[in-house]
C-alpha positions as CSV (number, residue, x, y, z in Angstrom):
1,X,0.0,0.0,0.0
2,X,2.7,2.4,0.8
3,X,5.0,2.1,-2.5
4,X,1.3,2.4,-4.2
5,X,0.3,6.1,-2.9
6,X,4.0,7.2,-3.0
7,X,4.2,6.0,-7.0
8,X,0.5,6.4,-8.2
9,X,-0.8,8.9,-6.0
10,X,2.2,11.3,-5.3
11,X,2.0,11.3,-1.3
12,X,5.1,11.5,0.6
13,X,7.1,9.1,2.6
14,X,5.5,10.6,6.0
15,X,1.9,10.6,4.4
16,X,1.8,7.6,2.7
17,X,2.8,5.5,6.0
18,X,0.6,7.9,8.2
19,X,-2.4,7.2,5.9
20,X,-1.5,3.5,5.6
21,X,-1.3,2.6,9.2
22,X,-4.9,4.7,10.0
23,X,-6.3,3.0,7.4
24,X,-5.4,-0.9,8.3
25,X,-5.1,-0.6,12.0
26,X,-8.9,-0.5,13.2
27,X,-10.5,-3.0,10.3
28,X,-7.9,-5.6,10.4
29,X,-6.7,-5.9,14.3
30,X,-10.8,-5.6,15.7
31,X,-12.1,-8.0,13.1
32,X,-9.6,-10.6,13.1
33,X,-9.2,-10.2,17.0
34,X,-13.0,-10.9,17.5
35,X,-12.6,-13.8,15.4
36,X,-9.7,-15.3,17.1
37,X,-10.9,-15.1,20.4
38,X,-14.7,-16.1,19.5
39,X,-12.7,-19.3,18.6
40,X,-10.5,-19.6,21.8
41,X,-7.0,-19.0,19.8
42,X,-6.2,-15.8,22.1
43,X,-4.0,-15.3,24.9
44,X,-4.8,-12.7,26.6
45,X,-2.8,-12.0,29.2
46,X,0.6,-12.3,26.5
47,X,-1.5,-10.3,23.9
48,X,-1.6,-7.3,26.6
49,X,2.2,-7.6,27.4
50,X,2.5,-7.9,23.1
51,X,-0.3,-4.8,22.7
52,X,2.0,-2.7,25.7
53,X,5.3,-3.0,23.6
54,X,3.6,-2.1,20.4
55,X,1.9,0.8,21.5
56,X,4.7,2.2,23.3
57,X,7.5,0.9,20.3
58,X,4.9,2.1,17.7
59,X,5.1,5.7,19.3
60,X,8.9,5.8,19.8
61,X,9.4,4.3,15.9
62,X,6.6,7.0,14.7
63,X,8.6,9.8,15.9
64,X,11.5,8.7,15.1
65,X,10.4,8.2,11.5
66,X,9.0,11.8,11.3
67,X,12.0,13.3,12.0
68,X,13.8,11.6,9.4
69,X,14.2,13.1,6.0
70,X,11.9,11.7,3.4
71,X,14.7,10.4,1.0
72,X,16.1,8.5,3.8
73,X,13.0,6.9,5.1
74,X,11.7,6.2,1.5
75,X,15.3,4.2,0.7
76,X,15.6,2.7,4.4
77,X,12.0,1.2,3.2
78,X,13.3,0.3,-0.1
79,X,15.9,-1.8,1.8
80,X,13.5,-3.4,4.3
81,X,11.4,-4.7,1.1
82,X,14.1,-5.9,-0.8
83,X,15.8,-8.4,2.1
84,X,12.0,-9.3,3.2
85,X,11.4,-10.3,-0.6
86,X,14.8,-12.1,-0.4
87,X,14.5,-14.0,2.4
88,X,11.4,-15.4,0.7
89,X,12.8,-15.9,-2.2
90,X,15.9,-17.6,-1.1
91,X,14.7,-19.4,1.9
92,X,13.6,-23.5,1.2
């Protein structure tokens, strides 16, 4: 979603991943929460500890990441993509 509003919609870096995370966040983690635990498969007391460290990680990366420049964070990105796509590729 990200390289797709940077490329075909002209948003920034910041925006694109600003927009991307408000717009997954709530439909994706409530759904398929309610789903997992309707079915037993949650944990809760591990998926507070896991819910603590992203909400207090996700703040510290966030501002982190807006104080980078835009070129940087767009190429640090690049990189993250390119040895996640490798490591699938390569991996048995």
């Amino acid at each position: 979603m990200i390289p797709g509003l940077v490329y075909l919609f002209g948003f920034g870096q910041h925006q694109a991943q600003g927009t991307t995370l408000m717009a997954m966040v709530p439909p994706i983690g409530l759904l398929a929460a309610l789903t997992y635990y309707k079915k037993g498969y949650v944990d809760l007391g591990t998926a507070l500890f896991l819910c603590l460290g992203f909400f207090f990680g996700a703040l510290i990366g966030a501002k982190a990441a807006v104080s980078l420049p835009a070129g940087f964070l767009r190429r640090a990105f690049g990189v993250f993509l390119l040895l996640v796509s490798l490591h699938m590729i390569l991996k048995p």
